[in-house]
KOLTI-524643 format. One record per residue (C-alpha): x, y, z. Coordinates in steps of 0.02 Angstrom, whole numbers, plus 50000, padded with zeros to 5 digits. Layout:
XYZ/...
# end
This chain:
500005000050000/500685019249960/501215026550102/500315041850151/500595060950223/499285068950318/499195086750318/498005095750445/497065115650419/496785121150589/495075132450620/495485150250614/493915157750740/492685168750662/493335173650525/492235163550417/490785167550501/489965178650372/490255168750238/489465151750144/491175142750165/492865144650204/494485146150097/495345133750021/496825128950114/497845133650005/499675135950087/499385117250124/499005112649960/500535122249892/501685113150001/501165096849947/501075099949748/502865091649758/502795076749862/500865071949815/501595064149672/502615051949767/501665049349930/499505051149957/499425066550024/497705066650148/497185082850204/495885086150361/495175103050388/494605108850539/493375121250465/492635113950324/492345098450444/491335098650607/492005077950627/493685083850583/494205071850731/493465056050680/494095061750500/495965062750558/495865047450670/495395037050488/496685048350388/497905043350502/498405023350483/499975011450491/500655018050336/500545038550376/502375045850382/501955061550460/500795072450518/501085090250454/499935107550536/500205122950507/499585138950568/499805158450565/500265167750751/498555167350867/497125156750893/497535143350751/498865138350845/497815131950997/496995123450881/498185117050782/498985110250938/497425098750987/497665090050812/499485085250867/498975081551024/497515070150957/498875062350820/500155059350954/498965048851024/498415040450859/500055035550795/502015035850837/502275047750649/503105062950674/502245077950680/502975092350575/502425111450597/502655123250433/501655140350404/501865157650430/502225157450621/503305140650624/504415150150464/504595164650612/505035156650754/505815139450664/506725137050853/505775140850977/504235131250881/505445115050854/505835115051051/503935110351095/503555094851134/502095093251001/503195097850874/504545085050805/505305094150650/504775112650596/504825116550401/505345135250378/504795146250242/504175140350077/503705119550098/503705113249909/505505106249901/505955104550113/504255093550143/504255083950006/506385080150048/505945077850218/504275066850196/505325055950053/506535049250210/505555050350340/504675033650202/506285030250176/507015027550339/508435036550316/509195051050417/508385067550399/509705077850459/510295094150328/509035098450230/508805116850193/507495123650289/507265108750407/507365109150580/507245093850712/507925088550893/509775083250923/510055079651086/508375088251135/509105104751072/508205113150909/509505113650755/509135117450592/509945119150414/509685135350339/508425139350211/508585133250011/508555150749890/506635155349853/505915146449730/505435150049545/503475146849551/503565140749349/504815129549400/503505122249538/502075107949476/500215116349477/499375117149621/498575101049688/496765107149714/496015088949658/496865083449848/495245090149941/493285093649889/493265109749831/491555112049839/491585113350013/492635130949984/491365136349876/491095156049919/490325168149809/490395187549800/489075198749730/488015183349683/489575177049574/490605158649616/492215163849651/493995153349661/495445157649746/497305158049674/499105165349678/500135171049531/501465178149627/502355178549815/503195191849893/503295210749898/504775222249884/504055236049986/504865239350173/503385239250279/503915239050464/502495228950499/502435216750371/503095197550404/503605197350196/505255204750226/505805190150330/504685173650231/504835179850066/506485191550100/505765209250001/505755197649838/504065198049717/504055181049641/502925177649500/502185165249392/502175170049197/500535178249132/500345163449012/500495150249133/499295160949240/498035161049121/498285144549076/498265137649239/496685147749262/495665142849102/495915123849147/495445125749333/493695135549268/493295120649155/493495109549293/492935119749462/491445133049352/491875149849398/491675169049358/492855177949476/494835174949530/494965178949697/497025184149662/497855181849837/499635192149770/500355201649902/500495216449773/499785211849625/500455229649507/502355229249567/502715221849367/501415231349279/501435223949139/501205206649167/499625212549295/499105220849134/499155204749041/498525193349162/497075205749191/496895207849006/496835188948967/495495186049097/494395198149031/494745186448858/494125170848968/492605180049030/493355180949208/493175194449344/494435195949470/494665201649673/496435209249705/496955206149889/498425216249881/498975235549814/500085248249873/500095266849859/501215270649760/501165259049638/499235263449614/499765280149586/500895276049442/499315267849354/498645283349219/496625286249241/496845276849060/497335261649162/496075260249293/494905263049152/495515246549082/495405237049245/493935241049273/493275236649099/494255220049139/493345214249258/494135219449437/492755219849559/493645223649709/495125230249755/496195230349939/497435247049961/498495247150120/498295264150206/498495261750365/498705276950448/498025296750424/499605304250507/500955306750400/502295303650552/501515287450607/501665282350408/503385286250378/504235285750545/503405270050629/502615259050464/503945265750347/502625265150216/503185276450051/501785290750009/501195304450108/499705306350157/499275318650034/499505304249881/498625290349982/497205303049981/497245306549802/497435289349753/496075281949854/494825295649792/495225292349599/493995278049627/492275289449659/491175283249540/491855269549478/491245249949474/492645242949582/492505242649786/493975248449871/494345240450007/495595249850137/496665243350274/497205253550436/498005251550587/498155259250753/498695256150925/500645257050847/501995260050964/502325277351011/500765283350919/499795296051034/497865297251060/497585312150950/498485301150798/497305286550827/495905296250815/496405305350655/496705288050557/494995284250632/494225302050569/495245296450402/494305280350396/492595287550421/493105303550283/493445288950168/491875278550175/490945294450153/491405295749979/490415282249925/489515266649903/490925256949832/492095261449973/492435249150132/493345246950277/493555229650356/493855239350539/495135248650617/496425233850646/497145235150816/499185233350802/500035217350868/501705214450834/501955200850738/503675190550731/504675192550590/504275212750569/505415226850604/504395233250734/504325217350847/506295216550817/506455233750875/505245231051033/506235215451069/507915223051083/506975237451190/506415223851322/504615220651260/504325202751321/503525191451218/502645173451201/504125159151241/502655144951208/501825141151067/500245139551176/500605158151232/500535163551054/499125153851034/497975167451151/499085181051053/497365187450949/497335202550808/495815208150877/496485213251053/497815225851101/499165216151172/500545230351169/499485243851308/499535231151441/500135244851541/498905258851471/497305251151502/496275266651480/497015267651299/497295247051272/495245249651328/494835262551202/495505252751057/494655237651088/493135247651111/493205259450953/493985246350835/492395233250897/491505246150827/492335249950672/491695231150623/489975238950571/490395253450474/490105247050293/488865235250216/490405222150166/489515205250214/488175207950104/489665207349952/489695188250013/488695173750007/487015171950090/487905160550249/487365167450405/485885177950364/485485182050532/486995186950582/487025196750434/485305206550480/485995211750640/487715216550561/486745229250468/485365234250578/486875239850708/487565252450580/486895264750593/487165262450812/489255259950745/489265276150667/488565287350815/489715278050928/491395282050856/490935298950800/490445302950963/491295293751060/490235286251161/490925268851180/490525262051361/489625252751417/489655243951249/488525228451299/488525223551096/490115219751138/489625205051255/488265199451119/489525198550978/490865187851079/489455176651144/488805173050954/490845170550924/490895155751052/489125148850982/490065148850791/491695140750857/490605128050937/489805123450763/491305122850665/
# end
């Protein structure tokens, strides 16, 4: 019988909750396009399957080689570590972490006890090395990226270069049911993909410096559009969800790609756009992408205080051109989506309330304009900022179980402030409601949905007046929170 890998999605909270179904798991499915060819890859998601125990426990059998989890820094984590826990029992296989927050902290992840060799960075090549002896028998010592116990101790051999994504097989979406990530948006079946990793800009916040080392990677536009015809005829879409970190950093083959969709009758989401690069697209050229099909669109502001953009994020752009560029969408078909953050170190009061007054300036000028909520800022390992609070004495998580309760929706860094660290959970609760995004989304959750919107109007007369406590809404929202995880 062909021996088998089994690769585990952990649940990821609520942020599915509005929504028919959740993603793909995609950064699984990436890392084994390589080895699936070798070994049956068997993958058990924690969202997309309330019996995902009973499902692991008959995934996992006398010929399983591993067990591989991954899992980005926060909640996932927890629950990632009851799947190892629940496969320790199961089976003697190693268990093998990978992901964003294992790539971050490769050591101190690879000390725990639920965790027997830690893959860092991109998993194509390491996993599939590392899963071939681990069937094999053989010693699994010295291969790039890998780290494992010696002696109880956490070594590892340093990362292989990044890897060319043409040189890399398709991705392996026939491995799981994709009909149970089936989401739509705006009434239209949508499917999610990535032409391209990595993003040169030097965001102080941003993990991509250290996993993808300020490089854009890309897949060609014809083996993008390739790729993407052949998936439709299979999976029956209308709209590419593209998951680039910064889609227009090579303008012309974003031109391309967006002009050979339009060929194949395909709309697109972009996840990712910067500033500056936006602004060095003529009127001409959003013109075109619109006409192309681009639906939505997801610009990185951030902040509405110039010194908190330049001096803390390191974001290029002034305010002034993050302003121009975000208004040169008035009017038009495609839903801007914008991203801020607040709560940063050294930012003051007066600064958070200005991105805030930003954020509610920017919604007014129009319908197509969103705003997923004021984010409140955790550093994140891997980022210039938590480097620089680190050497200044910040303590943070030593377990992986500590960075497990380490969630983006909480301020972790005011410990000491709790006035302020209580007026940012407060406001950016708040900031949730602003917008009618959920209805963009599949009709999952509809009553969740009706009392997303009937709060709205409640959302806006709270932060503009600032009357924020007592928030009992607050209470309500975390209670239907536990009633979801309990679901899923």
């Amino acid at each position: 019988m062909k021996k088998n890998l089994v690769l585990v999605q952990p649940g990821i909270g609520d942020m599915d909750m509005f929504r028919d179904n959740p993603t793909p798991p995609l950064g699984l499915l990436c890392a084994a396009s390589v080895i699936c060819s070798e070994l049956e890859v068997r993958i058990v998601d924690q969202r997309a399957d309330a019996g995902w125990r009973a499902a692991l426990a008959s995934a996992i059998d006398g010929d399983t080689v591993a067990v591989g989890l991954t899992a980005m820094t926060g909640g996932m984590i927890l629950n990632a570590l009851e799947a190892a826990r629940l496969a320790r029992g199961l089976c003697g296989a190693p268990l093998i972490w990978g992901g964003i927050h294992a790539s971050l902290l490769p050591e101190q992840t690879a000390a725990h006890g639920l965790a027997d060799y830690v893959v860092e960075g991109e998993g194509e090549l390491a996993l599939a090395e590392l899963a071939r002896r681990l069937a094999a028998g053989t010693d699994t010592g010295g291969i790039p990226g890998v780290w494992r116990k010696e002696d109880g101790k956490a070594v590892g051999a340093p990362r292989g270069p990044l890897l060319d994504l043409d040189a890399l097989p398709p991705v392996p979406y026939h491995l799981v049911d994709m009909a149970k990530y089936t989401q739509t948006y705006r009434g239209k079946k949508m499917f999610f993909y990535q032409s391209s990793r990595g993003c040169p800009c030097k965001c102080a916040y941003c993990y991509n410096r250290a996993f993808s080392l300020g490089r854009l990677r890309a897949k060609s536009a014809a083996r993008v559009l390739a790729e993407l015809k052949d998936l439709r005829s299979r999976y029956d879409f209308s709209l590419v969800y593209l998951l680039d970190d910064n889609f227009f950093i090579d303008q012309r083959r974003a031109m391309a790609i967006l002009s050979g969709l339009k060929e194949l009758g395909l709309g697109c989401v972009l996840q990712g756009v910067d500033i500056e690069t936006l602004a060095r697209l003529s009127d001409a050229d959003l013109d075109f992408i619109e006409a192309a099909g681009v639906v939505r669109m997801a610009i990185g502001v951030e902040s509405g205080v110039d010194r908190v953009r330049t001096e803390i994020l390191n974001k290029s752009g002034d305010l002034r051109l993050a302003r121009e560029q975000v208004a040169r969408f008035r009017n038009r078909k495609i839903t801007v989506l914008c991203s801020f953050i607040v709560g940063l170190p050294t930012e003051t009061p007066e600064e958070i309330r200005a991105t805030m007054a930003l954020g509610l300036e920017i919604l007014r000028l129009g319908e197509n304009f969103r705003i997923p909520q004021f984010y409140i800022f955790s550093p994140y390992p891997g980022t210039e900022i938590f480097s620089g609070l680190e050497r200044g004495g910040t303590a943070f998580p030593a377990r992986l179980e500590e960075w497990g309760r380490y969630e983006w929706d909480y301020s972790h860094l005011h410990e000491s402030s709790p006035d302020l660290k209580d007026f940012l959970e407060r406001a950016c609760f708040v900031s949730k409601f602003l917008d009618r995004k959920m209805d963009d989304y599949g009709s999952g959750a509809r009553l969740l949905k009706a009392l997303y919107n009937a709060y709205r109007p409640v959302a806006w007369l709270r932060l503009r007046s600032g009357f924020l406590n007592p928030l009992p809404e607050r209470w309500g929202y975390g209670l239907l929170k536990k009633i979801f995880r309990q679901k899923s």
